[in-house]
C-alpha positions in Angstrom: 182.1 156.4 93.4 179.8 159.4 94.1 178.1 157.5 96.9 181.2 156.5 98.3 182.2 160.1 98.7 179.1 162.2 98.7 177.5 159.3 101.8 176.5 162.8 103.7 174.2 163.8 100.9 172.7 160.5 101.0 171.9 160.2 104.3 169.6 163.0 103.6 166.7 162.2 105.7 164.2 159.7 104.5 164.1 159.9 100.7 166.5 156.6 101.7 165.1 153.8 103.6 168.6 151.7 104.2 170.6 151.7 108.0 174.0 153.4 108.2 174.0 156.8 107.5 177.8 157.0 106.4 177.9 154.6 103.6 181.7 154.1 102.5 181.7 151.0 100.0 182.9 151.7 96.4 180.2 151.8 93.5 180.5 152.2 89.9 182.7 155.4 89.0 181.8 157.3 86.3 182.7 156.5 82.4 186.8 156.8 81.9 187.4 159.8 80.1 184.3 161.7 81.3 183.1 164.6 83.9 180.4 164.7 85.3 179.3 167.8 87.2 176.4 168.3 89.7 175.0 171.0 91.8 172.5 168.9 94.4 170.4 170.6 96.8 168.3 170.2 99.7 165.6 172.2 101.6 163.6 170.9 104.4 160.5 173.3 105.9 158.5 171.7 109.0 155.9 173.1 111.6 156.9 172.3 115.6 154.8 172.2 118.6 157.9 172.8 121.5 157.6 172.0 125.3 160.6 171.9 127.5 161.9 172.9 130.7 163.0 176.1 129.6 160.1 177.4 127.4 159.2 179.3 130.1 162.1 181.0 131.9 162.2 184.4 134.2 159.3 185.8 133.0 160.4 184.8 129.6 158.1 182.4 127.4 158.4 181.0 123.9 155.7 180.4 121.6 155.3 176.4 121.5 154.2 176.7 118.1 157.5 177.3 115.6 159.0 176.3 112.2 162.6 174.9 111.6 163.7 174.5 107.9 167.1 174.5 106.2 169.2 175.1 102.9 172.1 173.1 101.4 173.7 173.1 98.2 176.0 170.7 97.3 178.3 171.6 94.2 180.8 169.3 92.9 182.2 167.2 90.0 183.3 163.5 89.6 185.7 162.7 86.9 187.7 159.2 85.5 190.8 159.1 83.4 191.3 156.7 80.8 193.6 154.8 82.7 190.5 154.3 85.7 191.9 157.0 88.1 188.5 158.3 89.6 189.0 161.9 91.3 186.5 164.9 92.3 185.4 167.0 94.6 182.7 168.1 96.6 181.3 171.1 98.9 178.8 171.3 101.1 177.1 175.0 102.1 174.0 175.0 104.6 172.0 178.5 106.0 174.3 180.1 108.7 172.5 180.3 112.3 171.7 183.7 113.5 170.6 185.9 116.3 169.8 188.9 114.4 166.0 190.1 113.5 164.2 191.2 110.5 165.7 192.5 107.8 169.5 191.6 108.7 169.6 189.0 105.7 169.5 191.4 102.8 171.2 194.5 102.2 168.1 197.0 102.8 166.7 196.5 106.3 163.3 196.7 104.8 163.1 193.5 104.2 163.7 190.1 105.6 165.9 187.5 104.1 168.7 184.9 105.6 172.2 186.6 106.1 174.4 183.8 104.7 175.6 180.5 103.5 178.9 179.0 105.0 181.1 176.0 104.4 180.0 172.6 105.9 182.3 170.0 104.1 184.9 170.6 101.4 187.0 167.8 100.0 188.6 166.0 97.2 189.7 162.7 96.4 191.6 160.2 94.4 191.9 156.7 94.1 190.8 153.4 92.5 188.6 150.4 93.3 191.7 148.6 93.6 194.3 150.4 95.4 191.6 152.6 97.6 191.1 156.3 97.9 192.4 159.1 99.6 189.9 161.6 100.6 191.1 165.1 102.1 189.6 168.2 103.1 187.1 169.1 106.0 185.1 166.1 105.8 184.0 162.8 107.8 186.6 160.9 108.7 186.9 156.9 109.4 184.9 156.7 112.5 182.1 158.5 111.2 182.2 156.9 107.6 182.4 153.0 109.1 179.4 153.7 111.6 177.1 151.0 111.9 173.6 150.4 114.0 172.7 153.8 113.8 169.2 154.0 112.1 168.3 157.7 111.3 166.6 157.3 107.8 162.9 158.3 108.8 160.8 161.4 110.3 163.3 164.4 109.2 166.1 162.0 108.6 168.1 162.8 111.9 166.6 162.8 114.5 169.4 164.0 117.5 172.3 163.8 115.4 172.4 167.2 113.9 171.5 170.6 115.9 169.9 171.4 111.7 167.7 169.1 112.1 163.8 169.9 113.7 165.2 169.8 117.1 167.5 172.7 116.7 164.2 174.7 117.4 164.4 173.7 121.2 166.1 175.7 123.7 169.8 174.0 123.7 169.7 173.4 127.5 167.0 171.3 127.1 168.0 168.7 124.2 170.0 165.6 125.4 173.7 165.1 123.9 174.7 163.9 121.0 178.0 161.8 121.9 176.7 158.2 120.2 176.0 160.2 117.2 179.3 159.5 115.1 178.6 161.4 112.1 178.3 165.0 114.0 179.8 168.0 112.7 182.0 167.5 116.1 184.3 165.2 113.7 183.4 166.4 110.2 184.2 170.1 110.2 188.2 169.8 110.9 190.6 169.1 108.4 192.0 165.7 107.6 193.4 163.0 105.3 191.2 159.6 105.1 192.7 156.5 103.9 189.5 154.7 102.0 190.9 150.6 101.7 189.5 148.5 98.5 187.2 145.7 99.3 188.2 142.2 100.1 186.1 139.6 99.8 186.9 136.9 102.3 186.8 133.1 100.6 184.8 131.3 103.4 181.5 133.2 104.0 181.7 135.9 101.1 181.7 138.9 102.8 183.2 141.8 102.1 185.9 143.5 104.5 186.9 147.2 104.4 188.9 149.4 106.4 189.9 153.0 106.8 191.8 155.5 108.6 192.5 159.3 109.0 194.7 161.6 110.4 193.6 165.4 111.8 196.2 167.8 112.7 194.2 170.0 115.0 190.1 170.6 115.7 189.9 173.6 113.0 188.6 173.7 109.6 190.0 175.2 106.1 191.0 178.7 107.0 190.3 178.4 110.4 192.4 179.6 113.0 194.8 181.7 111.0 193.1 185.4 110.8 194.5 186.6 114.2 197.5 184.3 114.9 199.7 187.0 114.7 202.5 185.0 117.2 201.7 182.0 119.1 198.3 182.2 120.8 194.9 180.6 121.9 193.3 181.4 118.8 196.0 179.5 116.3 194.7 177.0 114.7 198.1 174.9 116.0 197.9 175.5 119.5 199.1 173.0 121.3 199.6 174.5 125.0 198.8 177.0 126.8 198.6 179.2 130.2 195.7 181.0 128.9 192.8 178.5 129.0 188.8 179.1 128.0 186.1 177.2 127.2 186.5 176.8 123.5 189.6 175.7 123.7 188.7 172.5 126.2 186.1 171.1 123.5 189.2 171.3 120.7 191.9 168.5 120.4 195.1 168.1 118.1 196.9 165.2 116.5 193.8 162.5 116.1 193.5 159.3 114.5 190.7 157.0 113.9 190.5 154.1 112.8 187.3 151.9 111.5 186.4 148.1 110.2 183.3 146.9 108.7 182.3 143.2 107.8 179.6 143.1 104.9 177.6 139.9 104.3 174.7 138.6 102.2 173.4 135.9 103.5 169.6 133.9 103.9 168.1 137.1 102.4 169.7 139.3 104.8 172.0 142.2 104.1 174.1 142.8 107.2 177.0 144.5 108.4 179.2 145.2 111.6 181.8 147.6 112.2 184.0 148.7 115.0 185.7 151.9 115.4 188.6 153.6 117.7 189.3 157.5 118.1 192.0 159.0 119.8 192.9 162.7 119.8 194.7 164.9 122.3 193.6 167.6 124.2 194.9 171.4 124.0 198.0 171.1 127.2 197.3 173.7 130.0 200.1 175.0 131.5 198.7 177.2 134.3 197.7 176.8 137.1 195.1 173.8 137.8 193.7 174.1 141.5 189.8 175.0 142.0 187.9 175.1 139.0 190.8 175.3 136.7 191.3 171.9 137.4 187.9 171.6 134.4 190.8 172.3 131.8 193.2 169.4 133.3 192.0 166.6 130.4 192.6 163.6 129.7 193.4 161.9 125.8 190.6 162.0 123.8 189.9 158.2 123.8 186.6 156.5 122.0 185.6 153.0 121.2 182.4 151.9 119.2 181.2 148.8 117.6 178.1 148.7 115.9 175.8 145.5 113.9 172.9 146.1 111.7 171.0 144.3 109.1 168.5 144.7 106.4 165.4 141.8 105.2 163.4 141.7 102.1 159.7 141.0 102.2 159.8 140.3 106.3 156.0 140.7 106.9 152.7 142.3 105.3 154.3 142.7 101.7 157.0 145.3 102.9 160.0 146.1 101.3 162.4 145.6 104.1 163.0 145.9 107.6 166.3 147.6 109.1 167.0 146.9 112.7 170.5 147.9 113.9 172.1 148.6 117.6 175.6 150.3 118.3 178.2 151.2 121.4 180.2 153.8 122.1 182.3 154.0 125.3 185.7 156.0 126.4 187.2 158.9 127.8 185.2 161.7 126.3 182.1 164.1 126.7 179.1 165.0 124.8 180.4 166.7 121.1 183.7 164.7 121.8 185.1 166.9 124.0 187.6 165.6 125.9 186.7 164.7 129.9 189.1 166.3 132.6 191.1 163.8 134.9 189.5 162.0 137.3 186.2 162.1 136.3 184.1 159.1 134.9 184.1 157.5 131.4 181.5 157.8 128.8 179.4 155.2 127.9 176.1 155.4 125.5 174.5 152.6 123.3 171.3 153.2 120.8 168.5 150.8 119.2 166.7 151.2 115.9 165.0 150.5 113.1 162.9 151.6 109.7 160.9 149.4 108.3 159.5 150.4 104.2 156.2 149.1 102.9 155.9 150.9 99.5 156.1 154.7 99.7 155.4 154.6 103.7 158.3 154.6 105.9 158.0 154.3 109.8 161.2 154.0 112.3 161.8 154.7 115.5 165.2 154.7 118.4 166.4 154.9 121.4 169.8 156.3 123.0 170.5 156.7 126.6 174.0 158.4 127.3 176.3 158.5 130.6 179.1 161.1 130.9 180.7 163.3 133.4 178.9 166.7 131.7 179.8 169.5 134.1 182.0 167.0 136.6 185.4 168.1 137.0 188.1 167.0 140.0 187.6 168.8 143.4 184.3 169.7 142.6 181.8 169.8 145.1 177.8 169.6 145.3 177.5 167.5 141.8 176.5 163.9 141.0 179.5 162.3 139.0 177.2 161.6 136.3 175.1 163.2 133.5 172.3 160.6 132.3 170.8 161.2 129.2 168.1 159.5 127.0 166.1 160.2 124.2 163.7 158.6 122.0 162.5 159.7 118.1 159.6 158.1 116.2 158.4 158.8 112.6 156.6 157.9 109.6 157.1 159.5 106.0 155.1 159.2 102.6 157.3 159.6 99.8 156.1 161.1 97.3 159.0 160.7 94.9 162.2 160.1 94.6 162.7 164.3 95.4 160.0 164.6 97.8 158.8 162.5 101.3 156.3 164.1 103.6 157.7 163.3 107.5 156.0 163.4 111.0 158.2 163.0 114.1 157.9 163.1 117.7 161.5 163.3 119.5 161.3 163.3 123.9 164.6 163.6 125.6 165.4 163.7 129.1 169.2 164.9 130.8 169.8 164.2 134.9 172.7 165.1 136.8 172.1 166.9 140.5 174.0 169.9 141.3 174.7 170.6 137.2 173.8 174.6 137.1 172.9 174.1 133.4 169.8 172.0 134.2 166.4 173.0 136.6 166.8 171.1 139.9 169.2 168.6 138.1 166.6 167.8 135.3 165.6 168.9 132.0 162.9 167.6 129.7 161.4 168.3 126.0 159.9 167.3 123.6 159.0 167.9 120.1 156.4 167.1 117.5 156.9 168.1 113.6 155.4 168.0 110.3 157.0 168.4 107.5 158.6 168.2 104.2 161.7 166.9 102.8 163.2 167.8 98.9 166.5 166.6 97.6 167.9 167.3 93.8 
């Protein structure tokens, strides 16, 4: 059960060498009548030569030599009753970002330190391997969970699909989007209800089928949106129109179900498995005025399709262990961090290849996403291409040392395009990254 419900912590970069990074399928719960309790951790520490289009901006320059690291801990507990109802719960905390110097991380400014931990995930569940589980909390929800195709499990373990990952070191201008990244903290920090579906094995091929489904109220997590909602405002958590429109509010979205399926088979010594996926959300209403560039906050429903395939071999070549190749699609009306698109501007669509393959304690892997969306389009606007291209590409090798320790190198290039965006030099950016590092996990 606990890798059914903890599949973020084992995703954890490359300690794993198995596609799908949202792993949803029950496993063994732990003995009826017991508890078992667990405080996991993870810290990851890496050295980065940077060189983008904006390392270098206004008589401004950044050192291209950095570091990137990160903090988790992951306290929780997983319990069964006699009668085989499994329940627990789980948090996640990582290092909070920060623009303050030395010193503001402890409480004398004489020394250095990091200012905080904050809440990533935070969610319980109940259920059995019969009837399902219902999982609740800020937490992944189907479409993240039933992702398939989308390798990340070598180099730092993500690659683009987390801004706390070794990329988070480049200037954010510069790095690609994210939008065929399902498991983003986009759709895992708001609060929801997941419906987890038991397994049925279908009689003619032996597969196994599973399904899920959630439900999220608004884009806010626990607590969120409540300390100044003193009457009906922008800044409720439960806003659901308004004549006051900003910027945060056209990324957020209310009322959204997703929905996911995913086809399990073992078959001629391959393990494989296909999924498909559908997200729908609405968008915060604007009520004002919507001519010139208010027109950016008229948006459409928050609409997105995916379908994904992936499969694992044994022993393919040269003694290995296995080989993971896997592909996946996502299309709809949305923009990068599923935001939702304003009217009249152009669908999304993005697709991404991959694989890992393991030969003892060596992993190597390496993808490939290229992403079109509207990005900075809006109706009426003049002097802009219709289109933001994006592309990126991530290649890496780790040495595991153990099952708490692998050793990673990576190399990540990514490219956006859209002529007449003011967020991008001449229409373009460009970086690219290479890192060394280590990753442990308890």
């Amino acid at each position: 059960m606990r890798k059914v419900l903890l599949a973020s912590v084992a995703s954890m970069g490359a300690l794993l060498a198995a596609g799908g990074a949202a792993n949803a399928q029950p496993v063994t719960p732990v003995a009826p009548g017991t508890i078992a309790v667990h405080v996991n951790g993870y810290f990851q520490f890496g050295l980065d030569h940077v060189g983008s289009t904006y390392n270098n901006v206004g008589g401004n320059k950044l050192n291209p030599v950095t570091t990137n690291g990160e903090f988790r801990l992951y306290p929780g507990f997983d319990a069964t009753t006699i009668g085989g109802i499994s329940y627990g719960a789980q948090v996640e905390t990582r290092v909070t970002f920060s623009d303050a110097g030395k010193g503001a991380g402890s409480s004398s400014n004489s020394t250095a330190g990091t200012s905080s931990l904050y809440v990533r995930r935070a969610y319980g569940y109940i259920g059995t391997p019969d009837y399902g589980y219902v999982r609740y909390g800020q937490t992944d929800g189907a479409f993240s969970l039933l992702q398939t195709g989308v390798i990340e499990q070598f180099g730092d373990g993500t690659q683009w699909a987390s801004n706390d990952g070794s990329q988070y070191v480049v200037p954010s201008k510069a790095r690609p989007g994210q939008f065929i990244y399902g498991d983003q903290g986009a759709l895992y920090t708001t609060d929801k209800v997941v419906l987890i579906s038991p397994s049925y094995q279908e009689p003619y091929l032996g597969g196994k089928l599973s399904a899920m489904a959630s439900y999220e109220p608004n884009g806010n997590g626990i607590k969120e949106g409540y300390a100044t909602c003193t009457v009906a405002g922008p800044t409720c958590a439960s806003i659901s129109s308004t004549g006051t429109f900003n910027t945060t509010l056209a990324t957020e979205r209310q009322n959204t179900f997703d929905v996911a399926g995913q086809y399990a088979l073992k078959a001629y010594g391959f393990n494989s498995k296909a999924s498909v996926g559908f997200l729908d959300g609405n968008p915060i209403r604007y009520t004002g005025s919507i001519a010139g560039a208010n027109a950016a906050y008229n948006l459409d429903k928050l609409q997105v399709a995916q379908a994904g395939l992936q499969t694992t071999y044994n022993d393919l070549f040269l003694g290995g262990d296995a080989v993971t190749l896997g592909a996946n699609i996502k299309w709809g009306q949305t923009l990068d961090g599923y935001a939702p698109k304003p009217k009249g501007t152009r669908d999304a669509l993005a697709y991404i290849v991959g694989g890992n393959y393991v030969i003892g304690p060596y992993v190597i892997g390496a993808s490939f996403f290229d992403s079109q969306t509207a990005g900075n389009q809006y109706a009426g606007k003049k002097g802009e291409a219709r289109t933001l291209s994006e592309y990126g590409a991530a290649v890496g090798g780790n040495y595991v040392i153990g099952k708490d320790l692998s050793l990673y190198a990576q190399y990540l290039y990514g490219h956006s395009h859209q002529p007449g965006n003011s967020n991008l030099v001449n229409g373009n950016t460009q970086m690219q990254l290479v890192s060394l590092g280590g990753t442990f996990k308890w």
